[in-house]
BALOBA-1460 file (C-alpha; in Angstrom, 3 decimals):
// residues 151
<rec num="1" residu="x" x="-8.316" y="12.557" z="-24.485"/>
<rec num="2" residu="x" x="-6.356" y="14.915" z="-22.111"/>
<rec num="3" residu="x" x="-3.212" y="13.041" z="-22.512"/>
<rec num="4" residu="x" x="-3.091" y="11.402" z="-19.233"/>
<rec num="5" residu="x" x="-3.776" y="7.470" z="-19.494"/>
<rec num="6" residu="x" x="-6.313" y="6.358" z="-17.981"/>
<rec num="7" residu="x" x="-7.207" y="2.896" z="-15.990"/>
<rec num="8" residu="x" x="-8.844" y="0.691" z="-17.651"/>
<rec num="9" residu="x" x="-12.481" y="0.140" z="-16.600"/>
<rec num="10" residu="x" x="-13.376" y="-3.484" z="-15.712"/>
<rec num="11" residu="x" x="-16.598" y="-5.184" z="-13.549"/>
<rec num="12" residu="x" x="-16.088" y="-5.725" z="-10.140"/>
<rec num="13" residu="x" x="-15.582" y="-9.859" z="-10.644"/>
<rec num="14" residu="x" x="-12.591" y="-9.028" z="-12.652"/>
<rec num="15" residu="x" x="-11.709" y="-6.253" z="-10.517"/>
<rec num="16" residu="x" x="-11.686" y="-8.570" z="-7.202"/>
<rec num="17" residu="x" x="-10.182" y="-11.526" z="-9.528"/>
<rec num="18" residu="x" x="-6.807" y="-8.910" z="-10.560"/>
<rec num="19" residu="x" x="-6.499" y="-7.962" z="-6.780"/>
<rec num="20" residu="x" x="-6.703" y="-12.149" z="-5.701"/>
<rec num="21" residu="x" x="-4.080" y="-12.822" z="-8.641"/>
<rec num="22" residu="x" x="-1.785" y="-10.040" z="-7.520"/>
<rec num="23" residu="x" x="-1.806" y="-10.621" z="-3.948"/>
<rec num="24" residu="x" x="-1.039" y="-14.393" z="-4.235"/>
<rec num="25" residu="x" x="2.061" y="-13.787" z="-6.776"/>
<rec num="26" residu="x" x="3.563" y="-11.499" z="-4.617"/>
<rec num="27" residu="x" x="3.048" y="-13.916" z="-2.143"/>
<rec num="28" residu="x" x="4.572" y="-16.384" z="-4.162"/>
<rec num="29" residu="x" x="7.407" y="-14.542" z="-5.488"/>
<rec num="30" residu="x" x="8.362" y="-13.598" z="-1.987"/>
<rec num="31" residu="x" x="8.610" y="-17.444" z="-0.423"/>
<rec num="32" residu="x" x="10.179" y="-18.088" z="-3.840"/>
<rec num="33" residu="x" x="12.723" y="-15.575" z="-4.771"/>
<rec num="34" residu="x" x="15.411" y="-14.784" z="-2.063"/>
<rec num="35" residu="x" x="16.306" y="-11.727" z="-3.467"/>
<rec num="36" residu="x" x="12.321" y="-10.152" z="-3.753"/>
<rec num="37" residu="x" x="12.345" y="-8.582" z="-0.558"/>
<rec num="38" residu="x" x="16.198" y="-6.640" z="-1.568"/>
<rec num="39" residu="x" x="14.524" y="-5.531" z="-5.481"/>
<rec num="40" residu="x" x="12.989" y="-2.235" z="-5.887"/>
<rec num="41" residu="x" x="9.032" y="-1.765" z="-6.054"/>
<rec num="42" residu="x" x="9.736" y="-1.066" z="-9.921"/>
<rec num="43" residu="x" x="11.466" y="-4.577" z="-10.175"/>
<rec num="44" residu="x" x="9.166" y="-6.313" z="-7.779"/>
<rec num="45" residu="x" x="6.281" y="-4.722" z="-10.092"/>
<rec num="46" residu="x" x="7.602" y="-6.101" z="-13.451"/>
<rec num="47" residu="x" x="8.290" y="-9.581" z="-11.687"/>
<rec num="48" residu="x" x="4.510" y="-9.851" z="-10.824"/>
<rec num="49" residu="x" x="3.611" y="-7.887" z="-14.589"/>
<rec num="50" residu="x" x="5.564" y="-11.122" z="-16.082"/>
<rec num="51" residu="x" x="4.325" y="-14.152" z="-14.094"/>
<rec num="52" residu="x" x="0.538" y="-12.941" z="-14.411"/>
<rec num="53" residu="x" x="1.082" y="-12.884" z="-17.846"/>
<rec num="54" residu="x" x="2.714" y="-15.863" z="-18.226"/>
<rec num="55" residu="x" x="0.028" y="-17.290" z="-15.897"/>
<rec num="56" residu="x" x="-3.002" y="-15.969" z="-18.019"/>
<rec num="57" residu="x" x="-1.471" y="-17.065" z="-21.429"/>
<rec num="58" residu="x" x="-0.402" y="-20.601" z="-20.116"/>
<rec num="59" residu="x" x="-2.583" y="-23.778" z="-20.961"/>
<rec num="60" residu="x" x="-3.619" y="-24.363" z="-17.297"/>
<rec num="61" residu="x" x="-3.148" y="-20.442" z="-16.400"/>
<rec num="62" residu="x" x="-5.106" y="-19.172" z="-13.434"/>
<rec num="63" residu="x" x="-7.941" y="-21.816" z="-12.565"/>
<rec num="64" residu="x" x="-5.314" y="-24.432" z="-11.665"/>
<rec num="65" residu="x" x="-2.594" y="-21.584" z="-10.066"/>
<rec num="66" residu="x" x="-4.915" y="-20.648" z="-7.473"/>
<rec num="67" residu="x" x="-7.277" y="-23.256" z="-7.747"/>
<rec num="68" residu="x" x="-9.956" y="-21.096" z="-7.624"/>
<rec num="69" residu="x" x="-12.864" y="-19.751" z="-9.681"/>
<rec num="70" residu="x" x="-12.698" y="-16.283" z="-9.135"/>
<rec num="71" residu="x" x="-9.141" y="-16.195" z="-11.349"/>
<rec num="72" residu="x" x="-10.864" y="-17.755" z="-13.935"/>
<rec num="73" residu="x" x="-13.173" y="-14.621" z="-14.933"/>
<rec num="74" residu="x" x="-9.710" y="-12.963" z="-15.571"/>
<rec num="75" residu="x" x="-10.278" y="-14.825" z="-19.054"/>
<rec num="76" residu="x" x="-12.965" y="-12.399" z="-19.556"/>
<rec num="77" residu="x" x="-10.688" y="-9.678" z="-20.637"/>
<rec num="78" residu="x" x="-8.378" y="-10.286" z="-24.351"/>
<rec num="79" residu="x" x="-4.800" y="-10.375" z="-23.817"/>
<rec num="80" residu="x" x="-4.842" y="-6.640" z="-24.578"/>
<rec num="81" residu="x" x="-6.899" y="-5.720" z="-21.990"/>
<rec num="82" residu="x" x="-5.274" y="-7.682" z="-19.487"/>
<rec num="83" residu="x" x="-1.934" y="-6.080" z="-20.134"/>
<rec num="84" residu="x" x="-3.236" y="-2.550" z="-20.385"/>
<rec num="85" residu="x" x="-4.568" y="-3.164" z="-16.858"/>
<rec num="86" residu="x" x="-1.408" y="-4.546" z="-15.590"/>
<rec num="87" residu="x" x="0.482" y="-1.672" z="-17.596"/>
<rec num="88" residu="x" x="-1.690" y="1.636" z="-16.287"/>
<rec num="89" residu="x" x="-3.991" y="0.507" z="-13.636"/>
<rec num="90" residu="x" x="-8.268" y="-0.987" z="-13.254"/>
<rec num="91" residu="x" x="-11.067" y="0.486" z="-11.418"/>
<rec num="92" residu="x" x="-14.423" y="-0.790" z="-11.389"/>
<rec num="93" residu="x" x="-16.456" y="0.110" z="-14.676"/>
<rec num="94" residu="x" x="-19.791" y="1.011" z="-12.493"/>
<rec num="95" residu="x" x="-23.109" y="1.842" z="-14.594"/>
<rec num="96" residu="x" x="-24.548" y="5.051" z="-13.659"/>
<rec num="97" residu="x" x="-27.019" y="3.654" z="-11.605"/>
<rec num="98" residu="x" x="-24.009" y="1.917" z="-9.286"/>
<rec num="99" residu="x" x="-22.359" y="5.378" z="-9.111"/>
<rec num="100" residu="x" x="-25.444" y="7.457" z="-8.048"/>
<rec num="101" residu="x" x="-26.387" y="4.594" z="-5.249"/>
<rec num="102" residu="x" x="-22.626" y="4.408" z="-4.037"/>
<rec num="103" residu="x" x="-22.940" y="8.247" z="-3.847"/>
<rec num="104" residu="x" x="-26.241" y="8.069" z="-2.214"/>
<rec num="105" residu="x" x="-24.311" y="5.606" z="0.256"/>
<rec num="106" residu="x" x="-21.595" y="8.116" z="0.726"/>
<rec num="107" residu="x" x="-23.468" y="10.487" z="1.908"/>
<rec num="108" residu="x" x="-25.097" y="8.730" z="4.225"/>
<rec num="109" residu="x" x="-21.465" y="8.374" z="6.055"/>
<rec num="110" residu="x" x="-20.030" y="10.602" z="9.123"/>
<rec num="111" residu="x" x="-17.062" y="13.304" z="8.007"/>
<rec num="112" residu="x" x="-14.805" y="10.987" z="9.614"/>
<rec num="113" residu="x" x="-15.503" y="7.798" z="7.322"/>
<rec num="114" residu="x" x="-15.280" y="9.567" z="4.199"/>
<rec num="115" residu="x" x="-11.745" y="9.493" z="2.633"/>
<rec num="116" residu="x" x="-10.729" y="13.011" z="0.832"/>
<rec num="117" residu="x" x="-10.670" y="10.607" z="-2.323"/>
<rec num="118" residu="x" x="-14.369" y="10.804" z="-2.325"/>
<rec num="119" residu="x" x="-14.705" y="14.165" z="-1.846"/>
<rec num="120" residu="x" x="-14.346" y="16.822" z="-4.597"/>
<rec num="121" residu="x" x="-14.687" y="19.888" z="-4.242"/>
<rec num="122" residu="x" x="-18.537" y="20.014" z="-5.445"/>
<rec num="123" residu="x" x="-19.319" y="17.488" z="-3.024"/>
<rec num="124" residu="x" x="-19.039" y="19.434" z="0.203"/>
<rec num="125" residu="x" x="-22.114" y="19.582" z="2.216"/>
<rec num="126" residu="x" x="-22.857" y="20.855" z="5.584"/>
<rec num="127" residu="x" x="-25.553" y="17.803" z="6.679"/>
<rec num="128" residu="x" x="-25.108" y="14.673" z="4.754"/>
<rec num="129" residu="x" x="-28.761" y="13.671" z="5.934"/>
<rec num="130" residu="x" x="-30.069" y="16.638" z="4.761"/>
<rec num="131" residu="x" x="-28.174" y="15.611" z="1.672"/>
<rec num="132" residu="x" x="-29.597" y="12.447" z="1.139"/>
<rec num="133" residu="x" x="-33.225" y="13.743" z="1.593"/>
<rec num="134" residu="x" x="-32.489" y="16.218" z="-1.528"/>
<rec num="135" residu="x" x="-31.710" y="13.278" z="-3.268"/>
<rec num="136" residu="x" x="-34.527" y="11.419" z="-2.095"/>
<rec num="137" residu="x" x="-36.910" y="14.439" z="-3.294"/>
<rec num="138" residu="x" x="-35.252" y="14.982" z="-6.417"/>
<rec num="139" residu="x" x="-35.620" y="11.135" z="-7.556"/>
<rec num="140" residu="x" x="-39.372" y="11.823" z="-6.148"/>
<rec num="141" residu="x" x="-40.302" y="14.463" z="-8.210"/>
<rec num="142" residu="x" x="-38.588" y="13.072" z="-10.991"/>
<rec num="143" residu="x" x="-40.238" y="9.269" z="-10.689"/>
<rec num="144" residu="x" x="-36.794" y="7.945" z="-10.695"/>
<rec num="145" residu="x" x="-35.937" y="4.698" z="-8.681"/>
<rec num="146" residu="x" x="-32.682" y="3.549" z="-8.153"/>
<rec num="147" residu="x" x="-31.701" y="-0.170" z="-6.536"/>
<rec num="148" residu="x" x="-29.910" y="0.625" z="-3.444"/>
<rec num="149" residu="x" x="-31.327" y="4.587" z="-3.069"/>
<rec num="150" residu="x" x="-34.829" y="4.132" z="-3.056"/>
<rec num="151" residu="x" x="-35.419" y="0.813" z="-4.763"/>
């Protein structure tokens, strides 16, 4: 390990469940708390850090909060997990498969809808089509079928 910590990797259910749960405490904490809008982002952070935990270890916890399914796969992470993603960040744990179609995708995009986040500095092409046919002959020659590339 380099060091650095790094997020930790969850599917995208829980992924789209952490974002729901986090938008709709800072909602709450903001019609509830007078003094949210004058705290810091630091404080307004730790505020949301301690009612999602409180809401995930509670005996009702997020199905009856929100009233809504999608918090409940939040129970598919342990406590430790939950906090570690609340602590240093989540990103979607995508197989390999999922990463060379959303690549594939990628390319398939204009200059102009592809954020500098997805770039690196291997990735620069001069014709994305042209790209995506490489990949397309590659998977070819190789007899390799991917859902979403050429599946």
């Amino acid at each position: 390990m380099n060091g650095q910590i790094e997020p930790v990797k969850v599917s995208e259910k829980v992924f789209e469940a952490l974002e729901f749960a986090k938008s709709k405490i800072e909602c709450q904490l903001a019609n509830d708390c007078i003094d949210y809008a004058e705290l810091s982002h630091a404080e307004r952070e730790e505020k949301v850090f301690e009612e999602m935990v409180e809401q995930y270890t509670s005996d009702v916890g997020f199905r009856h909060f929100y009233e809504s399914e999608l918090a409940k796969c939040l129970h598919d992470l342990s406590l430790r997990q939950f906090v570690r993603a609340l602590d240093f960040g989540y990103e979607i744990d995508r197989t390999p498969e999922e990463q060379v179609a959303a690549y594939f995708k990628m390319m398939g995009r204009s200059q102009e809808e592809i954020t500098a986040e997805e770039l690196n500095e291997n990735d620069m092409t001069s014709s994305l089509s042209e790209a995506q046919a490489a990949i397309l002959a590659v998977f070819g020659i190789l007899g390799i079928e991917i859902k979403g590339v050429n599946k």
